[in-house]
C-alpha positions in Angstrom: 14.3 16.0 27.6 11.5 15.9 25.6 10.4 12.5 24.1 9.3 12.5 20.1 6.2 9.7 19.9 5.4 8.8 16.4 1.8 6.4 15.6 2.2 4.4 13.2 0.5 4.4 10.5 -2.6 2.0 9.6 -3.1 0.8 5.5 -5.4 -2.1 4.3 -3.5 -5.4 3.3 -4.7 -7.3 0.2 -2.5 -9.3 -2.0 -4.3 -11.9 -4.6 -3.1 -15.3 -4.8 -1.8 -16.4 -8.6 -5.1 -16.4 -10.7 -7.5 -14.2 -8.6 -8.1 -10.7 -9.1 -10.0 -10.4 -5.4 -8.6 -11.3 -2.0 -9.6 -10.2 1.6 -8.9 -7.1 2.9 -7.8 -6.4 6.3 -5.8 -3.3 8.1 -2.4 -3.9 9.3 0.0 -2.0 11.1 2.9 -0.3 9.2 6.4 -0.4 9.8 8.2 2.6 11.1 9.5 3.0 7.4 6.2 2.3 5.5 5.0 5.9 5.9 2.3 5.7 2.7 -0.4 3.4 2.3 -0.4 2.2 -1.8 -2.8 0.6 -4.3 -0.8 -1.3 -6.9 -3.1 -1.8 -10.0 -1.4 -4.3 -13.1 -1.5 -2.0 -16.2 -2.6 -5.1 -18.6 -5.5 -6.5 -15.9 -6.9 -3.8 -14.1 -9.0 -6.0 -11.9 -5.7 -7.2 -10.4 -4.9 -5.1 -7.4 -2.5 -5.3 -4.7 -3.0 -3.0 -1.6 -0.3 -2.6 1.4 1.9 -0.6 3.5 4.6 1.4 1.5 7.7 3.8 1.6 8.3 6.4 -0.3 10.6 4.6 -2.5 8.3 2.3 -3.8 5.4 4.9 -4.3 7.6 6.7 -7.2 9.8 3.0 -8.0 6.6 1.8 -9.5 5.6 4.7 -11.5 7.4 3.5 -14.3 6.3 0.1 -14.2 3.9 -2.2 -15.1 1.6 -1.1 -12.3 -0.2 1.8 -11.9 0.3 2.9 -8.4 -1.4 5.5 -6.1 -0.2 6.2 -2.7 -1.8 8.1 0.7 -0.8 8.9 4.1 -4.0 8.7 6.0 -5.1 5.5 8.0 -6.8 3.3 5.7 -6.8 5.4 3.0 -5.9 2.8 0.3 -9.4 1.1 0.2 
């Protein structure tokens, strides 16, 4: 029987609190379902970013938005 192993996958965290376009990184482990790490950037302030483990379905959800969002599937690559 042979056994499938799976790592998971490693994406920085950073969500702003109301009022502050910076905030303090740090890398978190993904869910099993998170398989992207995304950048969330607010179409109408720029300097507002939010950065965190995502699934496909939110990658292409947000497209359309009022966030510009880019997506990766490389430890850390959303720095």
């Amino acid at each position: 029987v042979m056994k499938l192993v799976l790592s998971a996958l490693d994406c920085y965290q950073c969500v702003p609190l109301p009022g502050q376009s910076g905030c303090d990184r740090r890398s978190v482990t993904c869910s099993p379902t998170q398989s992207f790490c995304g950048t969330k950037t607010s179409k109408s302030d720029p300097s507002y970013q939010q950065r965190n483990c995502m699934n496909h379905q939110d990658c292409e959800q947000h497209q359309f938005s009022t966030y510009n969002v880019k997506c990766c599937q490389s430890n850390n690559c959303n720095s």
